[in-house]
C-alpha positions in Angstrom: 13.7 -1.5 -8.3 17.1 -0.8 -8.5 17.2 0.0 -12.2 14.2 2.6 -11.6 16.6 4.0 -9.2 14.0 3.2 -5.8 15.8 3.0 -2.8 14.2 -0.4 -1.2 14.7 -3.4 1.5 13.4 -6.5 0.3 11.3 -8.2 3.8 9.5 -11.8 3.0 7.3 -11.0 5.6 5.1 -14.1 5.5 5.8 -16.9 3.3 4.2 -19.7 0.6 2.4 -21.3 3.0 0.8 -18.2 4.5 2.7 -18.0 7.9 3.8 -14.2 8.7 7.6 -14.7 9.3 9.9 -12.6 11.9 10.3 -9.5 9.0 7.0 -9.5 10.1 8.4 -7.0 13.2 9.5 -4.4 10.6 5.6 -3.6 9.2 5.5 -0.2 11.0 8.5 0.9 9.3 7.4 0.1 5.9 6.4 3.1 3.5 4.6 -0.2 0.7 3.5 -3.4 0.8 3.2 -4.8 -2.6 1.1 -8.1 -3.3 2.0 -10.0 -6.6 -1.3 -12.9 -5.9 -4.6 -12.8 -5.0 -3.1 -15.9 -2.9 -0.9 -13.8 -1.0 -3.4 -11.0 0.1 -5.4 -13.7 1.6 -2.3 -15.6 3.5 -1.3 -12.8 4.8 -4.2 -10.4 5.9 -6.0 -14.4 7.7 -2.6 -14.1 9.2 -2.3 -10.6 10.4 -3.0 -10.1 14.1 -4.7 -5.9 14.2 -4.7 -3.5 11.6 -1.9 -2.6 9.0 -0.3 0.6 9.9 -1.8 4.8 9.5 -0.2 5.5 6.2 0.8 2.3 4.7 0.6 1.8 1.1 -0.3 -1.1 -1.1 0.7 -2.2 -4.2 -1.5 -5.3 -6.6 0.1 -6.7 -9.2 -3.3 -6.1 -10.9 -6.9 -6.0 -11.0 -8.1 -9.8 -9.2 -4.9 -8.9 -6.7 -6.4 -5.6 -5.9 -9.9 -7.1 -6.1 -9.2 -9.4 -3.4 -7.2 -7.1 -1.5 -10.1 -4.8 -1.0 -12.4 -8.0 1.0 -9.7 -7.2 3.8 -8.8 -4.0 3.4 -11.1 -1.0 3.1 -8.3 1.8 0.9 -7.6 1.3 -2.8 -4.2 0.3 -3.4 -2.0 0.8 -6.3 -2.8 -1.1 -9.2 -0.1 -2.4 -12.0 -1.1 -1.5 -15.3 1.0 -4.1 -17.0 0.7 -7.5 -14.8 4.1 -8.6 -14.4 6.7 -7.3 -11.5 8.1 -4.6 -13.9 4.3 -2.9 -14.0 4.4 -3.4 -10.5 7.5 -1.2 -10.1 6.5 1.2 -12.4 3.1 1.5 -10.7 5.2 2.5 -6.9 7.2 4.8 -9.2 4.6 7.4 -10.0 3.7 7.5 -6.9 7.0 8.3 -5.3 7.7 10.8 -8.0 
């Protein structure tokens, strides 16, 4: 992100084994939340206690990601077109532009 020149804070805010972790506190301030599995969509939205915040956005590091995404969450999010993490960043770029 830094190379695309996107001001960010990096928050694990659930881990590997699909526990939400104490970054978890800081999801109202976030402007994204980007998903790079299909395996993390589902730890984290089984783990979510109430809805994600008015205005959110999401970010799928492509289509199963964002396929999977949209069982537990009724908005499109931003889709990679290129399914690595670069894609991804490129993907929250045009939108922030």
């Amino acid at each position: 992100f830094k190379e695309k020149k996107i001001d960010f804070v990096e928050l694990g805010i659930y881990d590997v084994e699909g526990r939400l972790t104490e970054d978890i506190k800081c999801l109202e301030e976030l402007d994204y939340l980007v998903f790079a599995s299909a395996s993390g969509v589902t730890a984290f939205f089984e783990s979510l206690q109430g809805e994600l915040p008015e205005g959110i956005k999401i970010a799928c590091i492509g289509n199963i990601t964002h396929e999977r995404l949209l069982n537990y969450y009724d908005k499109n999010g931003i889709i990679a077109a290129v399914n690595n993490v670069e894609g991804l960043i490129d993907a929250v770029k045009v939108t922030i532009e």
